[in-house]
ChimeraX commands (.cxc) that place a marker at each C-alpha (Angstrom):
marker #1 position 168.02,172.06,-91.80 radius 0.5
marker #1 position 168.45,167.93,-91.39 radius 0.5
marker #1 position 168.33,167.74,-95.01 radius 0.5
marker #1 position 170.98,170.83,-95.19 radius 0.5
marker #1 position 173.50,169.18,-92.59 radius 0.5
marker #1 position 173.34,165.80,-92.40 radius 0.5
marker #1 position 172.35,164.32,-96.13 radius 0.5
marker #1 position 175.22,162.99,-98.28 radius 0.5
marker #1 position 176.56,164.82,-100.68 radius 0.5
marker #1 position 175.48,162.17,-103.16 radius 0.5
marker #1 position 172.21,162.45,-103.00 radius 0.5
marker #1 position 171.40,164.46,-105.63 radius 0.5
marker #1 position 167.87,163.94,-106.40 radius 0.5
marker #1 position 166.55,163.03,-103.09 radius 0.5
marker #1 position 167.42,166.36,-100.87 radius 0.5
marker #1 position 166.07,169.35,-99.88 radius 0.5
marker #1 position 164.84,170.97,-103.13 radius 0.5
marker #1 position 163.23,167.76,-104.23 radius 0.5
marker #1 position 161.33,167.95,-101.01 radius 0.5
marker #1 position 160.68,171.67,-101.66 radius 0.5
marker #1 position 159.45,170.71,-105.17 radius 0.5
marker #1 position 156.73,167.65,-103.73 radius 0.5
marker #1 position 155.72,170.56,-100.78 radius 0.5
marker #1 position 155.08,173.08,-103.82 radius 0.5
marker #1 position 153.30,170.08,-105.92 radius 0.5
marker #1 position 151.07,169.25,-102.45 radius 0.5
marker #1 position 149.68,173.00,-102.38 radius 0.5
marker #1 position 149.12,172.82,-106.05 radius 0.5
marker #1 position 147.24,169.71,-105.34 radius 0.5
marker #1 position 145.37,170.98,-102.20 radius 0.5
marker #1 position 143.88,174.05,-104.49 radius 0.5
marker #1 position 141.94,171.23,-106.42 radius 0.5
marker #1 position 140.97,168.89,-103.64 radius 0.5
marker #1 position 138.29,169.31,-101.11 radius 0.5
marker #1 position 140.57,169.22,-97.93 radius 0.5
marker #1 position 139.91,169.85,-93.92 radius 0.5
marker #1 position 142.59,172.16,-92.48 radius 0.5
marker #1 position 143.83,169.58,-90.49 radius 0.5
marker #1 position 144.16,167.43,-93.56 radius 0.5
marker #1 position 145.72,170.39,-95.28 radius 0.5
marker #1 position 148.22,170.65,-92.63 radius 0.5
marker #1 position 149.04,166.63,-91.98 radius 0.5
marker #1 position 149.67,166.67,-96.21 radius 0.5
marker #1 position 152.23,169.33,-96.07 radius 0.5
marker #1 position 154.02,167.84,-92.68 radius 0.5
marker #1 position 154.20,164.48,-94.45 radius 0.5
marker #1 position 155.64,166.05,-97.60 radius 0.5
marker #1 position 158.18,167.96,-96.02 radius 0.5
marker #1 position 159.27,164.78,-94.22 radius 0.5
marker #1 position 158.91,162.24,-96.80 radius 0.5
marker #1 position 162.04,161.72,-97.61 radius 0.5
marker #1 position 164.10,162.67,-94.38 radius 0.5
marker #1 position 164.59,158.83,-93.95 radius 0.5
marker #1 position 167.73,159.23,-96.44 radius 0.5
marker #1 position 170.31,160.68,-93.79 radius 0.5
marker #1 position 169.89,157.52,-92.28 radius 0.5
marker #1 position 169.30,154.83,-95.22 radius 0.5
marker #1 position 168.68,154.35,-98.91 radius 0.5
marker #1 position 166.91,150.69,-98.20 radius 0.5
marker #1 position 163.71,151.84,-95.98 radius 0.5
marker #1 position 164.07,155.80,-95.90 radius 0.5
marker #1 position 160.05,155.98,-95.81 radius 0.5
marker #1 position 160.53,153.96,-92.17 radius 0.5
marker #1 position 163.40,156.24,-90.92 radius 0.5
marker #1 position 161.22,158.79,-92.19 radius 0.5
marker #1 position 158.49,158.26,-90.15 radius 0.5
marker #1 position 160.88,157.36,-87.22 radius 0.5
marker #1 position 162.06,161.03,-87.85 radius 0.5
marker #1 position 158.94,162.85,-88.18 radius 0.5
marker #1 position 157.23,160.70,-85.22 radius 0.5
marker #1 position 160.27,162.30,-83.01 radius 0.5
marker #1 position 159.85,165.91,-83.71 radius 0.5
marker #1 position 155.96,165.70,-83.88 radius 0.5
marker #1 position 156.12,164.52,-80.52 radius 0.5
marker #1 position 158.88,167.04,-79.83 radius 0.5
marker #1 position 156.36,169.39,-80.57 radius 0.5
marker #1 position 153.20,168.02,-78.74 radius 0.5
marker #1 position 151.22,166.86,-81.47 radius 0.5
marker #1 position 148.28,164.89,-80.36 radius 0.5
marker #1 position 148.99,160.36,-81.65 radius 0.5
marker #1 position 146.05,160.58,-83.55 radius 0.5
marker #1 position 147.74,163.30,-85.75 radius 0.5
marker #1 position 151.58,161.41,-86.04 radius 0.5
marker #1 position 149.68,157.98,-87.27 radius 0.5
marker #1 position 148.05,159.53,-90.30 radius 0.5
marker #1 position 151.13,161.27,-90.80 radius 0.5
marker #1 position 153.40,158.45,-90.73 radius 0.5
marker #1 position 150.60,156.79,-93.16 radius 0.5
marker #1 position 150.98,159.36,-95.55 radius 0.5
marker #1 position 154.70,159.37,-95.49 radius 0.5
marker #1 position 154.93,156.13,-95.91 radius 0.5
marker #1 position 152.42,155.17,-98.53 radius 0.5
marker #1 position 155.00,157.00,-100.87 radius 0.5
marker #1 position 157.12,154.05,-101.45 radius 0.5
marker #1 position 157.37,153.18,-104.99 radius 0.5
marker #1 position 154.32,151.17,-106.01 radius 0.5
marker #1 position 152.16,151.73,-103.25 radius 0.5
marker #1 position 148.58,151.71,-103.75 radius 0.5
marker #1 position 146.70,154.73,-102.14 radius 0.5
marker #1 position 143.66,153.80,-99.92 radius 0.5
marker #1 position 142.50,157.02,-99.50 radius 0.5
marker #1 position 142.35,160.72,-101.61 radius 0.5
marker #1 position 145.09,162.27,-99.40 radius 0.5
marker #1 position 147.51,159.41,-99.90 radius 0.5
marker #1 position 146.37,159.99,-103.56 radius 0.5
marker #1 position 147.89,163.49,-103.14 radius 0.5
marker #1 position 151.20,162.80,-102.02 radius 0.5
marker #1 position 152.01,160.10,-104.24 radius 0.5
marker #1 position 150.91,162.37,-106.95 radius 0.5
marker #1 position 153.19,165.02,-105.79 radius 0.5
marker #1 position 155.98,163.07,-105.34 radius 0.5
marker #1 position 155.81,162.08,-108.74 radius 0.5
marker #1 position 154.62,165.62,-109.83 radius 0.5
marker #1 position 158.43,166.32,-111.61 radius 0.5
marker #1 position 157.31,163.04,-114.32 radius 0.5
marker #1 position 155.32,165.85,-116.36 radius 0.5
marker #1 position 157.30,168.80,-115.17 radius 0.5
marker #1 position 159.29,170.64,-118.11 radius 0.5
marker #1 position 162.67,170.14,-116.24 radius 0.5
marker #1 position 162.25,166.17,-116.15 radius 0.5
marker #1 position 165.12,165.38,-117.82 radius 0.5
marker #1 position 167.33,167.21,-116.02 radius 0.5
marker #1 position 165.71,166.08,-112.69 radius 0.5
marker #1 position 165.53,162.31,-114.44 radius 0.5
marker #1 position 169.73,163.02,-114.73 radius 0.5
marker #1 position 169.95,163.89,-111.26 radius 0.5
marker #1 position 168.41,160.29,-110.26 radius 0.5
marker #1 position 170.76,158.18,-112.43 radius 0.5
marker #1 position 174.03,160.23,-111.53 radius 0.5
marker #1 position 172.42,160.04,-107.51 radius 0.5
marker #1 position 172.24,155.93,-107.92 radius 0.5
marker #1 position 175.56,155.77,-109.86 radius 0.5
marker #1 position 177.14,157.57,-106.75 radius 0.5
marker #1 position 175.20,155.49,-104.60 radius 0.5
marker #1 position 176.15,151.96,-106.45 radius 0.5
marker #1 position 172.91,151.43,-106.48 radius 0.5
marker #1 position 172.60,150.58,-110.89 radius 0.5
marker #1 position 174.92,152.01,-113.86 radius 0.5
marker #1 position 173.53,151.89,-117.04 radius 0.5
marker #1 position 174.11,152.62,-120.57 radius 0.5
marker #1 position 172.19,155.36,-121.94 radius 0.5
marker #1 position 169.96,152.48,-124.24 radius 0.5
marker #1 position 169.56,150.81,-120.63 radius 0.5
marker #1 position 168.31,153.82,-118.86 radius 0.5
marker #1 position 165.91,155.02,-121.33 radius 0.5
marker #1 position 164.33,151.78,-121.38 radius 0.5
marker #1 position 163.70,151.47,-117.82 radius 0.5
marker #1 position 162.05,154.80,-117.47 radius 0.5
marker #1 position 159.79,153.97,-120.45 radius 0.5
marker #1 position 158.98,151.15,-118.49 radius 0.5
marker #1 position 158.28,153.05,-115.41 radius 0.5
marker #1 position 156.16,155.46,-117.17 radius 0.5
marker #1 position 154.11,152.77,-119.13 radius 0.5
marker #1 position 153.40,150.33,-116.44 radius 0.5
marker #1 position 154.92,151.06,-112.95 radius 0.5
marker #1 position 153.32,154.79,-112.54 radius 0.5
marker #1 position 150.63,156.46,-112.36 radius 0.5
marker #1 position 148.30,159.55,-111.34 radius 0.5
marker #1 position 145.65,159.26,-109.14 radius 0.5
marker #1 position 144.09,162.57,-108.25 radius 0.5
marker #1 position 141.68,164.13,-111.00 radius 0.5
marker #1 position 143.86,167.30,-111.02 radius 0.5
marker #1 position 147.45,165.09,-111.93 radius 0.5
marker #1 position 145.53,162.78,-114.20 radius 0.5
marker #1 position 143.58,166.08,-116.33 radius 0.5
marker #1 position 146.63,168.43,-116.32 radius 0.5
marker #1 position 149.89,166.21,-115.50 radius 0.5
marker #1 position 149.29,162.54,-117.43 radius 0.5
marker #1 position 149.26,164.28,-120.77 radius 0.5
marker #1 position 152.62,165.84,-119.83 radius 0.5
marker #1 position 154.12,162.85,-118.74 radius 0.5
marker link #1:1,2 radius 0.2
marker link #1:2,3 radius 0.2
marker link #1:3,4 radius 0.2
marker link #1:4,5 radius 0.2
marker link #1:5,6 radius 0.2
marker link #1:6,7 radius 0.2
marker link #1:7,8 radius 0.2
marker link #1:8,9 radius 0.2
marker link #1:9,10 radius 0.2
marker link #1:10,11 radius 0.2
marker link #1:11,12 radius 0.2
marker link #1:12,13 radius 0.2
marker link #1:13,14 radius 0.2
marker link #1:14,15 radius 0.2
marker link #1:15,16 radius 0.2
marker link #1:16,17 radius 0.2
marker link #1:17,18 radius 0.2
marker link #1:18,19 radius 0.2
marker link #1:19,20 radius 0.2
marker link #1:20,21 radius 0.2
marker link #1:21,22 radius 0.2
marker link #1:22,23 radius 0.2
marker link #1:23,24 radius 0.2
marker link #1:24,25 radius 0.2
marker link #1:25,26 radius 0.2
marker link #1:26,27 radius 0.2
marker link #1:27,28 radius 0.2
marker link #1:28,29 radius 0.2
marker link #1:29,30 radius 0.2
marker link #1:30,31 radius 0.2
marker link #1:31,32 radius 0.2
marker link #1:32,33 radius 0.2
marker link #1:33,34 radius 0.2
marker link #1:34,35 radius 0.2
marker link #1:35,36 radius 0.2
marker link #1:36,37 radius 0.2
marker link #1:37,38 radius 0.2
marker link #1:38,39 radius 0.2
marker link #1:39,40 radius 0.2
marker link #1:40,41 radius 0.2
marker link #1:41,42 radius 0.2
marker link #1:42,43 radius 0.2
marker link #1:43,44 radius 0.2
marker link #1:44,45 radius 0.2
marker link #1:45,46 radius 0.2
marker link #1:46,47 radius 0.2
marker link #1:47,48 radius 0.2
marker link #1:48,49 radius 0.2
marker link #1:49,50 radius 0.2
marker link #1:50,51 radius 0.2
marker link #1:51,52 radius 0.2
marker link #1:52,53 radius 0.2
marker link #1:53,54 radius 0.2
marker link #1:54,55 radius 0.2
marker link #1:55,56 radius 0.2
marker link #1:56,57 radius 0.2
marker link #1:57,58 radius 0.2
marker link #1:58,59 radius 0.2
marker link #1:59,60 radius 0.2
marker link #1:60,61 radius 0.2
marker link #1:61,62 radius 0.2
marker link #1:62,63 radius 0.2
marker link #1:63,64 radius 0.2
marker link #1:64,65 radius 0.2
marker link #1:65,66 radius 0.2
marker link #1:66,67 radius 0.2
marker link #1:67,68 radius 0.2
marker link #1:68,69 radius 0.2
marker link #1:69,70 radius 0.2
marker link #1:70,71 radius 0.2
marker link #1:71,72 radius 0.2
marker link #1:72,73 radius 0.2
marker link #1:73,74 radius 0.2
marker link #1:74,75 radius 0.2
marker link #1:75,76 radius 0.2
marker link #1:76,77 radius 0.2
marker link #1:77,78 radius 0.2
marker link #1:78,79 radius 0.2
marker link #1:79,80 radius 0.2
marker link #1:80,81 radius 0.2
marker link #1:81,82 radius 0.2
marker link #1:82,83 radius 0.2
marker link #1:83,84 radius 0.2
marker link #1:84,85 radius 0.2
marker link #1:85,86 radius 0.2
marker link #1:86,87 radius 0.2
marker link #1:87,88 radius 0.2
marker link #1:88,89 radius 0.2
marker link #1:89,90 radius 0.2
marker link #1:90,91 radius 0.2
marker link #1:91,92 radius 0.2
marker link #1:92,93 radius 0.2
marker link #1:93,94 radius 0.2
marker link #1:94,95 radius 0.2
marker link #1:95,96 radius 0.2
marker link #1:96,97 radius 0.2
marker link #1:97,98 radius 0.2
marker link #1:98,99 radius 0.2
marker link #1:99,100 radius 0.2
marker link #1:100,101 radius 0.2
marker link #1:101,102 radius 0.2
marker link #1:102,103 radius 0.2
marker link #1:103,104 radius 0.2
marker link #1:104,105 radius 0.2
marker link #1:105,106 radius 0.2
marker link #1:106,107 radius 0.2
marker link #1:107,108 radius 0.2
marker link #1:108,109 radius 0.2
marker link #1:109,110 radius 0.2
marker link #1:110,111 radius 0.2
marker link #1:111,112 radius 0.2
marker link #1:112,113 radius 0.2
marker link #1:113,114 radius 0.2
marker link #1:114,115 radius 0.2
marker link #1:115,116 radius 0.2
marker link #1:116,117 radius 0.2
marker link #1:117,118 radius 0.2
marker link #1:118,119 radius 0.2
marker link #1:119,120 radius 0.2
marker link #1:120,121 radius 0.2
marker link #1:121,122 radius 0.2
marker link #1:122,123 radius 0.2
marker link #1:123,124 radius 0.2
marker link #1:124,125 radius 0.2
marker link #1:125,126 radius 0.2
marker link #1:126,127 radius 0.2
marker link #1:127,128 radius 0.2
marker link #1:128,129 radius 0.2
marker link #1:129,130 radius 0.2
marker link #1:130,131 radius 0.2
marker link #1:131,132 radius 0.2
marker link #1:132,133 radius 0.2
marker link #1:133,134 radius 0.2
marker link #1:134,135 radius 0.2
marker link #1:135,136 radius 0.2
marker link #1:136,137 radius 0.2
marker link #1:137,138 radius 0.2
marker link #1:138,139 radius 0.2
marker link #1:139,140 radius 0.2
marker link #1:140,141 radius 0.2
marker link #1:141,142 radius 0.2
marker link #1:142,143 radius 0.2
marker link #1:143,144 radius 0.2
marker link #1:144,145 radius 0.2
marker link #1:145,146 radius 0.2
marker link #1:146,147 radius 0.2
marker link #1:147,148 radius 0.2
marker link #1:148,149 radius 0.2
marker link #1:149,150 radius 0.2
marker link #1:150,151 radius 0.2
marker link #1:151,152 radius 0.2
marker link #1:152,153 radius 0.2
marker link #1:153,154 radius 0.2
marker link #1:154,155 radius 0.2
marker link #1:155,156 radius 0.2
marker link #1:156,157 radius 0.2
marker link #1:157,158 radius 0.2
marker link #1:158,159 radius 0.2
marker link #1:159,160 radius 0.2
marker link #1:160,161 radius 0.2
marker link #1:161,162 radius 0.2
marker link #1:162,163 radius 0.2
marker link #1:163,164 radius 0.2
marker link #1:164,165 radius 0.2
marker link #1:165,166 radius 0.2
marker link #1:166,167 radius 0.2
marker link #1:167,168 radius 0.2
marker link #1:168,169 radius 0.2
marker link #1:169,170 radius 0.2
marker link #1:170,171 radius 0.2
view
């Protein structure tokens, strides 16, 4: 519903069925990994609040995230120990993060899970009209291109077995 009411309209990539698609990726991700219940359940929490951070901020939406997640966990009586690994999961998906641990390994897979999906390019369009609305970059096609071969090359990459046997070859 926060995603529903109170993102901008100009986020087009970063909304509610780009959080529905790194959820979806997380349970596909889960099926492969050897994960507690409680883990199971802090993954999917942290993916559906990854990116919530955005109805506040574009800067440091993985803080505002957690800001937002910490407030409705404890809303909801979840025990501190719970909200910190949480918030850890939420935010080690900022871009270029390096995963300390296989369930930071799984989000940051997922959230990257659309770079070998068969609708990238219309999801990849979705991102550069989001940041042109945004004022964020505005490139030439030649200039966009080029920086997402540059992401894919050497700024990205899959860590789980799963994304690296059945997602790097896609990507």
């Amino acid at each position: 519903q926060l995603l529903n009411t109170q993102l901008d309209s100009r986020y087009l990539y970063h909304n509610l069925i780009h959080t529905q698609r790194v959820v979806d990726a997380t349970k596909q991700l889960i099926e492969h990994e050897k994960c507690s219940d409680k883990e199971v359940e802090n993954l999917l929490i942290a993916a559906w609040f990854h990116d919530t951070g955005f109805v506040k901020n574009n800067d440091d939406h993985e803080t505002e995230s957690v800001q937002i997640a910490t407030k409705f966990l404890k809303e909801n009586r979840i025990e501190t120990s719970q909200i910190k690994q949480i918030e850890a999961l939420i935010l080690a998906t900022r871009v270029g993060y390096q995963p300390k641990n296989e369930l930071e390994k799984i989000l940051i897979d997922a959230d990257c899970s659309h770079l070998a999906s068969k609708s990238f390019f219309d999801i990849n369009q979705l991102l550069r009209k989001e940041w042109e609305l945004l004022g964020l970059t505005k490139k030439n096609d030649k200039e966009w291109l080029s920086e997402n071969i540059d992401f894919f090359t050497y700024r990205h990459k899959y860590y789980t077995e799963y994304a690296l046997k059945n997602w790097n070859s896609l990507k």
